[in-house]
N, C-alpha and C positions, 0 to 999 in steps of 0.2 A: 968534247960535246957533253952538255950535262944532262944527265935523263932523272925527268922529276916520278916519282915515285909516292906523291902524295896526291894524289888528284890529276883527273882530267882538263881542271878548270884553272889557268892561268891565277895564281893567291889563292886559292880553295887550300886551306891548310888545317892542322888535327882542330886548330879552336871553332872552325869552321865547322867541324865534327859536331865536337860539342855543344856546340848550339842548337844544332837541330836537333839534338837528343834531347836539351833542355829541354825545347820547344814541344817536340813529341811527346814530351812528360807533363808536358802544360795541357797539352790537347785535351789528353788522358785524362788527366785529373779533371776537369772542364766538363769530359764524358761523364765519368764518374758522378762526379757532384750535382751536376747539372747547373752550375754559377761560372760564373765566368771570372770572378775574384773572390779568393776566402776575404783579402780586407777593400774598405770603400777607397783606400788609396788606389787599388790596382782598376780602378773601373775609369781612371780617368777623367773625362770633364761630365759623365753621369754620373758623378758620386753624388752630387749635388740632389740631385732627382731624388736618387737611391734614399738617401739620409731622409729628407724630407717626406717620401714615402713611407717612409719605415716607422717616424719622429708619429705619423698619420696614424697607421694602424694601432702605433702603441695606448695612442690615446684612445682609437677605440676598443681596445682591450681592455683600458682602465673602464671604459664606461660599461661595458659589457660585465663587467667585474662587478659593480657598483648594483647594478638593473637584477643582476642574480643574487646577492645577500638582502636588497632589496626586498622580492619576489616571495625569498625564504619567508623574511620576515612579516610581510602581511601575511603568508598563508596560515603561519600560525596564528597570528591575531584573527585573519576571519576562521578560523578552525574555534577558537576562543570563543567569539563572540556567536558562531553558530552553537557553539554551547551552550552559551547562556540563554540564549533563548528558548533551546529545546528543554532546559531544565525549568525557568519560567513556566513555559506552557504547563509543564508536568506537575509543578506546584501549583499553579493554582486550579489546576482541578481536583486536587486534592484537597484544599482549601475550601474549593466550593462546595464540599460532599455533604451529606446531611446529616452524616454520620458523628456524634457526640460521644463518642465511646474515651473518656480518659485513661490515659496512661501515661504517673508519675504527674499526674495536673496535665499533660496536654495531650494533644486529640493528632487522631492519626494524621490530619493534615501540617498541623506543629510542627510533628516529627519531621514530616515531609520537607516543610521548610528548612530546619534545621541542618537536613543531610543537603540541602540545594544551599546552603547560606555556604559551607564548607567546599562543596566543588563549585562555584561560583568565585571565592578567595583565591582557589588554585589556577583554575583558568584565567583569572587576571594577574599571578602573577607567572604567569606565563613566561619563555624567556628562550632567548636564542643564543647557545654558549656560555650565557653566564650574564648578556644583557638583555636585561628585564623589562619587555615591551608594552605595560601600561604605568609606567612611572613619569611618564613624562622624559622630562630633562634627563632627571635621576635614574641613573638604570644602572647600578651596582647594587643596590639593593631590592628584596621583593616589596612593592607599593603597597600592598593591603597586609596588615598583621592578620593571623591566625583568628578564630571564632572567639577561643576561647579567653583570648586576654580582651578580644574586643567586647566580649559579653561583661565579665568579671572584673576586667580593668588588671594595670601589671605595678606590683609594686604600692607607691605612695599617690598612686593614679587611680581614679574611676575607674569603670568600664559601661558602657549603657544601661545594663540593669539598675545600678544607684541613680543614672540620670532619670528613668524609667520611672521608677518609686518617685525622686521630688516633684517631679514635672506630675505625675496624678497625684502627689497630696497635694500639691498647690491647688490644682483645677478642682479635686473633688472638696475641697477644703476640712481634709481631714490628714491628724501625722500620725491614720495608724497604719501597722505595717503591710497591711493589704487594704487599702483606701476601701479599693473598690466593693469591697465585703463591709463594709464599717455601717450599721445604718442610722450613725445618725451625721455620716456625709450631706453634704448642704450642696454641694455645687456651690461655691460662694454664694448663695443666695441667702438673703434672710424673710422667711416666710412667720407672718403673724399667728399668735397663738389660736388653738381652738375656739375660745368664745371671745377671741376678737371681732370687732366690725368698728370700719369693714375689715376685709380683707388685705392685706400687704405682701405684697413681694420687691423685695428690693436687693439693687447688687448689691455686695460690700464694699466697693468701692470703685476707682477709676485705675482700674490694673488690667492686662492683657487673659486674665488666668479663669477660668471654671465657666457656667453658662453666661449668657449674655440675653438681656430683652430686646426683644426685638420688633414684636406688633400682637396686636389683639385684636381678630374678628369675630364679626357674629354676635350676638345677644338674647340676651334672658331676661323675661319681663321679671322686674321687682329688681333688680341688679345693674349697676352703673358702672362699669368699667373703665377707667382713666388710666393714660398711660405716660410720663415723663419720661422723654428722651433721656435727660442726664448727659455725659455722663456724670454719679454713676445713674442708671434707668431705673425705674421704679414703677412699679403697677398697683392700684386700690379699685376693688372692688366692693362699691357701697350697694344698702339698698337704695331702691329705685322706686320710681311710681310704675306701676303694673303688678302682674299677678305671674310667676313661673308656667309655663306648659310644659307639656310632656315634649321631648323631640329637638327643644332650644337648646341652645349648645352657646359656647367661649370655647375661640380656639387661641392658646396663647402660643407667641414664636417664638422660640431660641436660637440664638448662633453659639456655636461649639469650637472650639479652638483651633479642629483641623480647617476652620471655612465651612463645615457642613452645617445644616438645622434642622430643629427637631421642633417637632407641635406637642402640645398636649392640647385634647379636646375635651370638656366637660358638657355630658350631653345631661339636661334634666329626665328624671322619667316619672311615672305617677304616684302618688305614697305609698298605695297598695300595691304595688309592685313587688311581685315574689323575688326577685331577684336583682342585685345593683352591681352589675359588671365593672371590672376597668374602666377610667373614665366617666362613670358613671354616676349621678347623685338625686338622691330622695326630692321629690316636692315637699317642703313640712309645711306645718298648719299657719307659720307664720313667713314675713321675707327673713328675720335674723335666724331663725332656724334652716329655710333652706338656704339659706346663704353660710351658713355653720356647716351643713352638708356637703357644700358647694368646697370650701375649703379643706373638708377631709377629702376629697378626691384630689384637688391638687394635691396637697399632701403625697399622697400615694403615689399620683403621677410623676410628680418630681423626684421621690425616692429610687421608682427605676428606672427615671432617664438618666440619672446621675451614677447607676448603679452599670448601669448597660452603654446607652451610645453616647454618651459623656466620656463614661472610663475607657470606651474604643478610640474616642476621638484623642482624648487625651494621650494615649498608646502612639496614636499616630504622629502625632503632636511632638512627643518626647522625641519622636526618630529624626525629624525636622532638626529641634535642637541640636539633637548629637550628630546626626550623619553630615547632614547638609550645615550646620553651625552660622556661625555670625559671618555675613558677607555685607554688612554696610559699614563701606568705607569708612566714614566720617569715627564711626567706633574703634573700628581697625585702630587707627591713627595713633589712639594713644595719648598721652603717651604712657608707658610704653610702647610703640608699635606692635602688634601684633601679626601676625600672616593669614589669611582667608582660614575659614572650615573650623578654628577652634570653636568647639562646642559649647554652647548658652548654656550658662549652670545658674541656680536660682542662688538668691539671698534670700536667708529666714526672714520671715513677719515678725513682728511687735514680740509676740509671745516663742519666740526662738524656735518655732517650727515650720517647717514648708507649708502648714496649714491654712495659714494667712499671707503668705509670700504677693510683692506685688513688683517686686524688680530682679530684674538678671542682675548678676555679677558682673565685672571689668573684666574684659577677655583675656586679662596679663592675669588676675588671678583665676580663670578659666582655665585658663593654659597649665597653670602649675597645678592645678590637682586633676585634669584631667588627661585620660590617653586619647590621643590621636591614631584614631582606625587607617587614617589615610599615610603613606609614608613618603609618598611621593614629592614629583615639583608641586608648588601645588601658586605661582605664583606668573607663568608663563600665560599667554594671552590667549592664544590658538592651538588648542593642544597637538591640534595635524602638526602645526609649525618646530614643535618638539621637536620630529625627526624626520633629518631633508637629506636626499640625496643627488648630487649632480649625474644626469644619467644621455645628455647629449650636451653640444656647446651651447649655452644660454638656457638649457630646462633644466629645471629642480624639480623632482616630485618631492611634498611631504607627507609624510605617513606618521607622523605621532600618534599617542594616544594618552589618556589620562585616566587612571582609575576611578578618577573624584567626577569627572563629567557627569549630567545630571543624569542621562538614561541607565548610564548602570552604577553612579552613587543610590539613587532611588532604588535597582534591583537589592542593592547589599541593606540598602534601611530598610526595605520593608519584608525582608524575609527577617532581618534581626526583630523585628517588633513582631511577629508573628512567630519566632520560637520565645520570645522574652515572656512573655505572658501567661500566668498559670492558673489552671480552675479547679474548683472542689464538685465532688459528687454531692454534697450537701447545699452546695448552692441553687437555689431555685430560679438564680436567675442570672449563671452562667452559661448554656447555653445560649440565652439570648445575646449576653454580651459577646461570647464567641462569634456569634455569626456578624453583630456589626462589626467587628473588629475585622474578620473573614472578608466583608465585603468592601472594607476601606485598603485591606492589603491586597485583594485580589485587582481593585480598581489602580492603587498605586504601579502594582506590578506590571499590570496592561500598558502603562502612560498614558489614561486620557487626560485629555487637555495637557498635556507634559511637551515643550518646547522642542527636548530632543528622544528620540526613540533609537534601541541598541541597531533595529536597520537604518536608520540614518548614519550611523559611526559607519556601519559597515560599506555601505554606499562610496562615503567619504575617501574612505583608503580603500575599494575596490576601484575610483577615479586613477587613483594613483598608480596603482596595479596595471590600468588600460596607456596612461601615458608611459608608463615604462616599456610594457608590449612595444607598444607604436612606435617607442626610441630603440628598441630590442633590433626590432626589424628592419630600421632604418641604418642600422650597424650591418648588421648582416650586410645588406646590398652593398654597401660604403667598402666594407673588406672584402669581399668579392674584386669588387672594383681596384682597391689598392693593391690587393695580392697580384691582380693581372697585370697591373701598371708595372710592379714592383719586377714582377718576371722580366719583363719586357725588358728590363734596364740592366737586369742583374742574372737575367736566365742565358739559357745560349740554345741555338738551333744547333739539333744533334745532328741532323744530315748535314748540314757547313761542315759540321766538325770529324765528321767521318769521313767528307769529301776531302778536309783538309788533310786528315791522317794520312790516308791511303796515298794522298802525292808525298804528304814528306817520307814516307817507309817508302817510296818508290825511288825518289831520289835519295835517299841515303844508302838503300838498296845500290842503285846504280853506282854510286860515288864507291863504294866500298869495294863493288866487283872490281870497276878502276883500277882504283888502287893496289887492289892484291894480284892483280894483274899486270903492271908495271913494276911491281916488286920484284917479280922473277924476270924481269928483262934484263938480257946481256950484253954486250959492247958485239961478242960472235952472234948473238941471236937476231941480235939487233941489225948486221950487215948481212 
């Protein structure tokens, strides 16, 4: 008789062993890890789920990923552009001050501007890693060059101060090296001599540059005032039938190059009049005499409109040029073609000075002798559209931005024209032109009537900022969700597995006693 000595269990033999040991090591490990397979092979016909689940979250991890470099990136830009504005604010109240006190030619507001045109540059070229977030496209390099080449120009290049200087000796029609101190600057106007009659004022010609006529109201007996549109405009003021009174006035209008205008008023007063102010002129015994007096006030009048809010307008005018440069296509074009923003440089007049200039230059030779403040794209449509990022399936936010946009190409031209500009204590009528000038930079820098404002950009890519939140959050729940699923497929209930342990160490338990207990059985034990 044969006595089995491997088992209880009729074929229960050592592989039989081994198996549940495997088994019991699978458990284990199961406990352990808490998965039910290290690979999607052993999960059987859930691999499928598994993979798909997994393929799920990874995507949204990529978008999760995308929403936070994102995030980064506006924060610095509106960190940026809350700059710029709190620096704005703070220029121009320094600008507005009334304080004329120079230092080196400019006035403590100048300065002011100066150190705000400098952190202004830095805060636009702002940059996350190494890509530089107001360049548009272009973001390997910083978009705006440094003050000082843009002031001075780099090389065989400009820089706005020489555009500064043509652009006012064109307008004041004068090539000296401070127009605006010259007096026998004309404003391109040609005014008739002292013992002319009548009276003339006439443009120089039919060109964009110096004052413009524009109307004559009011009247004074013994004086006819006629005015030709043109272009170019012309005004004559003859005598008249009547007699001057005290009190009658000619108010003549001018347009200024930035779009603003200025009057000069001529009020008569009595002949014995102790005193003949600004705008002011004598009754004389005859009309060629008071109309002889009537032209030395023009005169005068003209000398410090051209001195003062001519030479501001002109200032502002110049920055136009440079900052903001040629944007009509048809010129672009070419050919050569050129790219937006090159800057409007003048061609000499007749007598080879800006004095008489009455046309710009070709933007291709613009281009060659001029620096480009801007370094950026500068060719892209939508500057948001610059820079997109996918941040759910089928949503893009974009967040670009552009240095050259108008609200803070304006901030960098009009702090440049307000440190560009310099004055003498000996000047009697720099102050005055500082403050028009003061009050055309301060207004620029506000953006009235201006299309875009630096809280508009900010708005723009704070939009973007909120759609990404909104895709942020809707990730979250999404992985939440997946992660449960993902368990579900690939996690394992620990109580199962504990329950299962404990029968298979029971039975393997049992089988082993068995065993070693038929081991020592004898043939005499055994009967």
């Amino acid at each position: 008789m044969a006595i089995r000595t491997s088992g209880i269990i009729p074929g229960f033999g050592g592989t039989d062993f081994l198996q549940m040991k495997n088994q019991l090591a699978e458990l284990q490990r199961q406990l352990g890890s808490g998965k039910k397979s290290e690979t999607y092979a052993g999960l059987g016909l859930d691999r499928s789920l598994a993979l798909s689940f997994q393929g799920s979250r990874s995507q949204v991890a990529s978008y999760q990923q995308n929403i936070s470099l994102v995030q980064t990136r506006i924060k610095i830009m509106d960190t940026a552009l809350s700059g710029v504005q709190k620096t704005v604010a703070s220029t121009k109240t320094s600008l507005t001050s009334i304080d004329f006190t120079l230092a080196s030619g400019r006035t403590v507001g100048q300065l002011a501007a100066s150190n705000s045109l400098d952190a202004v540059i830095g805060m636009l070229n702002s940059d996350d890693g190494g890509r530089y977030l107001f360049g548009g496209r272009q973001t390997g390099t910083p978009p705006v060059l440094d003050s000082a080449a843009i002031m001075a120009g780099q090389g065989t290049k400009d820089g706005f101060k020489q555009a500064l200087l043509e652009r006012m000796q064109a307008d004041l029609g004068s090539s000296a090296a401070s127009p605006e101190r010259d007096a026998g600057a004309t404003g391109r106007l040609t005014l008739s001599g002292a013992a002319a009659s009548p009276i003339t004022l006439a443009e120089d010609g039919a060109h964009a540059f110096g004052l413009k006529l524009d109307n004559v109201t009011g009247a004074v007996g013994g004086a006819t005032a006629t005015m030709t549109a043109g272009p170019p405009a012309s005004l004559s003021i003859a005598t008249g039938a009547g007699t001057a009174k005290a009190g009658e006035n000619l108010t003549i209008g001018f347009k200024l190059p930035d779009g603003s205008t200025e009057r000069i008023t001529l009020t008569a007063v009595a002949a014995d009049s102790p005193t003949v102010g600004p705008g002011q002129f004598r009754i004389g015994a005859t009309q060629t005499e008071t109309l002889a007096n009537m032209r030395g006030a023009l005169g005068d009048g003209l000398a410090k409109l051209v001195s003062t809010g001519l030479a501001a307008a002109s200032a502002t005018e110049a920055g136009e040029d440079f900052f903001k440069g040629e944007t009509n296509a048809a010129v672009l074009a070419g050919p050569p073609a050129v790219q937006p923003g090159v800057a409007k440089r003048l061609v000499p007049g007749v007598s080879g000075t800006m004095a008489d200039a009455v046309a710009f230059d070709t933007p291709a030779n613009a281009e060659n002798r001029t620096l480009r403040w801007y370094q950026g794209d500068r060719i892209s449509g939508d500057p948001r559209a610059t820079a997109a990022a996918q941040v759910d399936t089928a949503v893009s936010v974009t967040y670009g931005a552009r240095a050259d946009e108008e609200a803070l190409r304006a901030t960098i031209q009009n702090l440049a024209v307000a440190s560009a500009v310099t004055f003498q204590n000996d000047d009697t009528l720099a102050k005055e032109r500082y403050q028009a000038l003061a009050s055309r930079v301060a207004s620029g820098l506000s953006g009235q009537g201006a299309a875009q404002t630096v809280t508009s950009i900010q708005i723009e890519i704070a939009s973007a900022n909120s759609n990404a939140d909104a895709a942020k959050a809707r990730h979250k729940e999404t992985d939440a969700m997946l992660t449960g699923l993902l368990s579900d497929v690939t996690g394992v209930n620990n109580e199962e597995l504990a329950a299962q342990i404990v029968a298979l160490q029971t039975m393997m338990q049992a089988s082993y006693q068995t065993s070693s207990m038929l081991s020592k059985l004898t043939l005499v034990n055994y009967l």
